[in-house]
N, C-alpha and C positions, 0 to 999 in steps of 0.2 A: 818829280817830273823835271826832266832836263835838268842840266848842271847848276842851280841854284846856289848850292857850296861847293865848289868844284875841289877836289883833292887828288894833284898829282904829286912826285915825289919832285919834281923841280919848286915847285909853290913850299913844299914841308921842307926842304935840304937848303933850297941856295938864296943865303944871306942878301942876294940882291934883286930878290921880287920880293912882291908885295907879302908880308908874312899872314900868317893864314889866321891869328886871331884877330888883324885886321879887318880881314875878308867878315868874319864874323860880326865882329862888333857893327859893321856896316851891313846886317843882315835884314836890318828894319827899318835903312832909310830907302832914302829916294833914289842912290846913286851906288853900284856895287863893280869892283874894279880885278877885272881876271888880266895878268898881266900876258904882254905878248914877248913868249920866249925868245925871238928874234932879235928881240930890243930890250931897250929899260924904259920906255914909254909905256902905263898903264892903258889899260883897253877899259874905253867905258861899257857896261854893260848892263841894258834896263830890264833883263831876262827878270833877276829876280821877288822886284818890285811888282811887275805887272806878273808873275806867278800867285804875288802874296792875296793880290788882290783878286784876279781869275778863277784860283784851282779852289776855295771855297765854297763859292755859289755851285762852279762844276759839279762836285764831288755831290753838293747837297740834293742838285737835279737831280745826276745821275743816280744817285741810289734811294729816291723817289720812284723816280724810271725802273730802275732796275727791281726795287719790290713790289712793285704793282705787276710790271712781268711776270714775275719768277713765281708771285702769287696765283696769278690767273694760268699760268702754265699747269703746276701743280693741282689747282682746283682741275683743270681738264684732264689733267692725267687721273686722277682720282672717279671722274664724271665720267668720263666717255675716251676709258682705256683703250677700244679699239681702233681710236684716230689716231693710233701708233702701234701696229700690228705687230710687226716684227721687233722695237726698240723701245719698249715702254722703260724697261730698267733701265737702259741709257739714259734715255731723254731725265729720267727720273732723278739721276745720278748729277746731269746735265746741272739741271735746277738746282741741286743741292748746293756744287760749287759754285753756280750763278750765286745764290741767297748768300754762303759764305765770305763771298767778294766781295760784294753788296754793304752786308751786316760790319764792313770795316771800314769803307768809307765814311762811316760820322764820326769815330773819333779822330780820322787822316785831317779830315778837315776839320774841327778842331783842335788837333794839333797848330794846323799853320795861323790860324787865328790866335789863338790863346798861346801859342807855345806850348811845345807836349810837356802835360805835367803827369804823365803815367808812369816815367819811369825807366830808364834804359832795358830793363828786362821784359816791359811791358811793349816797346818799340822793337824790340827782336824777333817777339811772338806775334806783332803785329806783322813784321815782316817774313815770317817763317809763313801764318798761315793765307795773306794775303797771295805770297808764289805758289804755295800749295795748292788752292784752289786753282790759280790759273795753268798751272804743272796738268794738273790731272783735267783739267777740261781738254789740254791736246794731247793727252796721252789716248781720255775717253774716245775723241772724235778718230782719232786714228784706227784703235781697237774697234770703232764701229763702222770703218770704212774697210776693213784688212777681213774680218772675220764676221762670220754670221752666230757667231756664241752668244749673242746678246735675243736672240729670237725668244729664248723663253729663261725665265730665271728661276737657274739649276745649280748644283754644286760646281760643275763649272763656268760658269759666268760669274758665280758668288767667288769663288777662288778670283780669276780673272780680275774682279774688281777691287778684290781687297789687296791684289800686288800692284794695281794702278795708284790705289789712294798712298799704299806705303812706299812706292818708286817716285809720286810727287812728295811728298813730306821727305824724305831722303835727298832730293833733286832741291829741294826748297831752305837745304841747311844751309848753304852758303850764302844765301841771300841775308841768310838770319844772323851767318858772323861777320858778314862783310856789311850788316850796314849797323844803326844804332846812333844815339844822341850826341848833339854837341852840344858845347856851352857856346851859349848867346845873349845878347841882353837876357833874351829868352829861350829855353832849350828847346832844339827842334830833332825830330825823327829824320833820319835822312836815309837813302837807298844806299850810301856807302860814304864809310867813316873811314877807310881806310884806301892804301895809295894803289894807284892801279895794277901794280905790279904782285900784291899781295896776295898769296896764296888761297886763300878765302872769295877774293874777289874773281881770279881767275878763274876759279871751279864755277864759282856763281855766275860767270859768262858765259863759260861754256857750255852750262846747265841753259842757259836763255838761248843762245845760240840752235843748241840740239832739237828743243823743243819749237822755238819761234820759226827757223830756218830750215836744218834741216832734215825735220821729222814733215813737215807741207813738202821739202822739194821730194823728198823720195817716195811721199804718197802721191804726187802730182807724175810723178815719172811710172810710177806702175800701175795708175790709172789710164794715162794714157797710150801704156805698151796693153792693157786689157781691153783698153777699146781701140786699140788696132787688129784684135784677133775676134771684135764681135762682141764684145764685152763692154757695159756701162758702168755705174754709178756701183752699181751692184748691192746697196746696203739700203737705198732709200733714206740718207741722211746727206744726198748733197749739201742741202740748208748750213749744215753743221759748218760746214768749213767754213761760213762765213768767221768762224774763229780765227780759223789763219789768217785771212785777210785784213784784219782788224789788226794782227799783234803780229805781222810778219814787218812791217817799218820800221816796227821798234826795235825789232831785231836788229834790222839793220843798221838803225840808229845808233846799238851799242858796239856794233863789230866796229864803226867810224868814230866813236867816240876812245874808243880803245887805241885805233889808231894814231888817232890826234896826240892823244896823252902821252902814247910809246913814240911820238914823233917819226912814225914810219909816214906819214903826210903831209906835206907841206902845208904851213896857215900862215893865215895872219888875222891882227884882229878883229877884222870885218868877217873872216871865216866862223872865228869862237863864237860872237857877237849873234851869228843868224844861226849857227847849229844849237847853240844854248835853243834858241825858240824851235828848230823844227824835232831835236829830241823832247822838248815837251809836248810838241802835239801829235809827238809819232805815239809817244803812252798817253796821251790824252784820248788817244783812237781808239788804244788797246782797253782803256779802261771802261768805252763805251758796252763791249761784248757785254757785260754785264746786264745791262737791259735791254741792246739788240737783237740776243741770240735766242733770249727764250722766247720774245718776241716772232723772232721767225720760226723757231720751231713750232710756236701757239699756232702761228698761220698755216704752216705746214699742215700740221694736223687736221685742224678744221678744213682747210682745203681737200685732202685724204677723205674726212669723212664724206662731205660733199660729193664729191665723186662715186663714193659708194654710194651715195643715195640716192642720185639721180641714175646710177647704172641699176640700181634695184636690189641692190644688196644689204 
């Protein structure tokens, strides 16, 4: 979350910033120094101190939160399938990569406690299947906003789902070359080992990009060219989007993080200093969907069934 080891090609290439195994070695004190390109003056930066100490408790809530959700979802999807008429395989599907998200936050955060000792190969997979779930939950919500294939589970919605799960895993490889361990007092997992300009890294933007940005802007656009002709929600899974709105900041947080790096932005570094903090709380957002979402779908439903019983159905 946010720039904690920051890596651009002026930080690895020019002999007069701060060299980046310094950056490292200073990964576990009190004081961590991103220099400012404009000058030779270091920028102090207490981004990744107060991450080291924040994002473990976070992580431990959240996927508390999140398996008691994804539990109780699941138990209703099994109990009283009909509180989701139309989208039980969705919603079902939903859960799944809810639980898989979930199920990887306890070794993220012990990682940043302990230092990851799993492994660079085990930090890759941690980062392939970590995008992957969240890859295919907005690919799911989309496919359940666009089409009504998800009504009953058939060989077409099985087809359907199983080119969702394999277009996330595919969408998810970059994530997995572009990021991986450094060495530090203690080795840590990071979202990206490599310079911004890297071809790995750029697919891996792009892939964030498509799916955070603009896969929400274009179902926001022809939702509401459908209900200018008469036309609503049409799927009964408004709730869902609560996705996008969760992980559409971070989005944007990497197109300006991108920018900064490729210096098409002007900064300085009072700029780095507070975007370090608000790209960790832009994915600190994203990473809530994980116990949010089922959470509201649980509600959704039971609300659904409710309705039908007091209408006598």
């Amino acid at each position: 979350m946010g720039n904690c080891i920051p890596v651009s090609p002026k930080v690895l290439q020019n002999e007069t910033f701060v060299d980046l195994m310094d950056l490292l070695g200073n990964f576990t004190t009190d004081e961590d120094y991103l220099m400012d390109y404009s000058s030779s003056e270091p920028c102090h930066n207490a981004y990744c101190p107060f991450f080291q100490r924040a994002a473990p408790a976070f992580l431990a809530t959240t996927c508390v939160a999140a398996t008691l959700a994804t539990g109780a979802l699941l138990v209703a999807l099994a109990k009283r399938p009909h509180a989701w008429p139309c989208h039980r395989a969705l919603v079902a599907q939903l859960a799944v990569a809810t639980g898989l998200f979930a199920a990887l936050l306890p070794a993220v955060a012990a990682g940043i406690v302990q230092g990851w000792r799993l492994g660079a190969g085990a930090c890759k997979v941690t980062q392939l299947l970590w995008h992957c779930s969240v890859f295919a939950q907005g690919l799911l919500v989309a496919s359940g906003c666009c089409s009504g294939v998800w009504s009953r589970w058939e060989p077409r919605s099985q087809r359907l789902a199983a080119c969702i799960w394999l277009g996330a895993l595919l969408l998810a490889v970059p994530a997995a070359l572009a990021g991986g361990t450094v060495a530090a007092p203690e080795a840590s997992c990071i979202h990206r080992n490599v310079d911004v300009f890297s071809p790995v890294y750029l697919l891996h933007l792009a892939s964030c990009l498509c799916v955070f940005l603009l896969l929400p802007a274009t179902l926001l656009v022809a939702t509401l060219v459908r209900a200018g002709r008469g036309g609503g929600w049409g799927s009964g899974l408004g709730a869902s989007w609560l996705f996008f709105v969760l992980w559409v900041p971070y989005g944007v947080g990497l197109a300006v993080d991108f920018l900064l790096y490729a210096e098409v932005l002007r900064y300085t570094c009072s700029i780095f200093e507070r975007f370090d903090y608000a790209l960790g709380l832009c994915e600190a957002l994203g990473v809530l969907h994980c116990c949010l979402a089922p959470a509201v779908l649980l509600a959704t439903g039971l609300c659904h069934r409710k309705v039908d019983a007091d209408g006598g159905f």
